[in-house]
TORRO-82496 format. One record per residue (C-alpha): residue number from 1; residue in three letters; x, y, z. Coordinates in pm, whole numbers. Each point is the difference from the previous one (the first is absolute). Example, Ala and Ser with C-alpha at 12.3 -4.5 7.8 and 13.67 -1.06 7.14 Angstrom:
REM TORRO-82496
+-----+--------+--------+--------+--------+
| num | residu |      u |      v |      w |
+-----+--------+--------+--------+--------+
|   1 |    ALA |   1230 |   -450 |    780 |
|   2 |    SER |    137 |    344 |    -66 |
+-----+--------+--------+--------+--------+
***
This chain:
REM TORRO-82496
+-----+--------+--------+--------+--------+
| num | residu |      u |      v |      w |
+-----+--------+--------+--------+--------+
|   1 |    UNK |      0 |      0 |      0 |
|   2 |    UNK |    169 |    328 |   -110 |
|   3 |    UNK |     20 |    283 |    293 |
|   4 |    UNK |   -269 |    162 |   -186 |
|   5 |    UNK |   -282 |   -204 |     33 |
|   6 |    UNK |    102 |    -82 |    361 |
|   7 |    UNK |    -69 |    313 |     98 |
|   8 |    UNK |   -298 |     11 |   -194 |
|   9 |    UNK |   -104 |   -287 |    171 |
|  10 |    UNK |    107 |    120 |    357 |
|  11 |    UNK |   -196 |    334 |    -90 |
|  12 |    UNK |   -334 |   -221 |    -41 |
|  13 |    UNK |      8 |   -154 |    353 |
|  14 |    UNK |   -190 |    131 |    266 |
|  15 |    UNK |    188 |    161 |    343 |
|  16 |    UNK |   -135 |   -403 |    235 |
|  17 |    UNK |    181 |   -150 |   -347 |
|  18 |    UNK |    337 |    273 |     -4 |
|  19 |    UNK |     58 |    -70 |    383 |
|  20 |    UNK |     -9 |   -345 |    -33 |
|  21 |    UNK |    265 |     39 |   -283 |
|  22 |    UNK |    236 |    244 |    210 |
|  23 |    UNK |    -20 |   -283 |    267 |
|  24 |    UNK |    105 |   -255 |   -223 |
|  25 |    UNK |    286 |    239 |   -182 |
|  26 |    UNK |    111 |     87 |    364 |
|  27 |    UNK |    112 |   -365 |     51 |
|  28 |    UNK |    139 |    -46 |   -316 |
|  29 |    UNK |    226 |    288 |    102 |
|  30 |    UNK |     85 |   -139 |    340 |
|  31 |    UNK |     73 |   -315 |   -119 |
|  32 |    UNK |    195 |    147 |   -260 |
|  33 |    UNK |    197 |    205 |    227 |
|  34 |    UNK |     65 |   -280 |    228 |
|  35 |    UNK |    175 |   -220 |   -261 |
|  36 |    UNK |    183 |    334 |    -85 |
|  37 |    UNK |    128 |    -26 |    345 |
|  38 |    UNK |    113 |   -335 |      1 |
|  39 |    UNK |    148 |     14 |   -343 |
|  40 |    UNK |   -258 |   -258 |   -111 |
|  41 |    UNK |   -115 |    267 |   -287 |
|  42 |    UNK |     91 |    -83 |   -345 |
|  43 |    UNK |   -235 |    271 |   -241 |
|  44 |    UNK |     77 |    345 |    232 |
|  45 |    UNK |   -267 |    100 |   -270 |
|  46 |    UNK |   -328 |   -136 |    170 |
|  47 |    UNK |    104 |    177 |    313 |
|  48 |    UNK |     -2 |    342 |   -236 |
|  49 |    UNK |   -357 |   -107 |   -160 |
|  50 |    UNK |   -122 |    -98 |    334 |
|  51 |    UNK |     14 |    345 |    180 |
|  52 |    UNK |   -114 |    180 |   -370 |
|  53 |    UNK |   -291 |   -220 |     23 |
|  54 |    UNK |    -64 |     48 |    365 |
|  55 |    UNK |     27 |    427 |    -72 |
|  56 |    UNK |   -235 |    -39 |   -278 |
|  57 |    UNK |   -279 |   -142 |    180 |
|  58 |    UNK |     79 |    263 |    270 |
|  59 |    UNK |    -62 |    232 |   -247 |
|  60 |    UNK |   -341 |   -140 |   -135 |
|  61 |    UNK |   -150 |    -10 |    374 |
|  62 |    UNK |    121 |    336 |     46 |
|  63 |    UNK |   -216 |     91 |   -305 |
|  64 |    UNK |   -252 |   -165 |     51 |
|  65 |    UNK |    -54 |    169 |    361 |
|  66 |    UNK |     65 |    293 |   -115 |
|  67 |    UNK |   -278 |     10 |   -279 |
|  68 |    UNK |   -253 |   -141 |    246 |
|  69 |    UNK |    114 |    241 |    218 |
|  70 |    UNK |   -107 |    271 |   -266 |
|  71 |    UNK |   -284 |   -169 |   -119 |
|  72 |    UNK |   -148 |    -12 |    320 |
+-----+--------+--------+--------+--------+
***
């Protein structure tokens, strides 16, 4: 799936579905950073995508609370 369509698809979740996604991206990135620790880490890529993912959802809930917030 190209980084495009991704984020279209993120963009199409609701904020229950985007939550559950930043909790799932948040323990990819612990995980990640563990085997950084312990030198188990072979692609020092996914730890990159990992927190770029996790910012981008940030970003969407951010959005979306702020446009509900102005919505009323």
């Amino acid at each position: 799936m190209k980084s495009s369509e991704a984020k279209k698809a993120l963009r199409a979740k609701s904020p229950a579905d985007l939550q559950t996604e930043l909790e799932a991206l948040l323990k990819e990135q612990f995980g990640l950073r563990m085997q950084a620790a312990t030198q188990q880490l072979t692609n020092n890529t996914k730890l990159r995508s990992a927190r770029r993912g996790v910012a981008r959802v940030k970003t969407l809930i951010h959005q979306h609370k702020k446009s509900e917030a102005k919505n009323g």
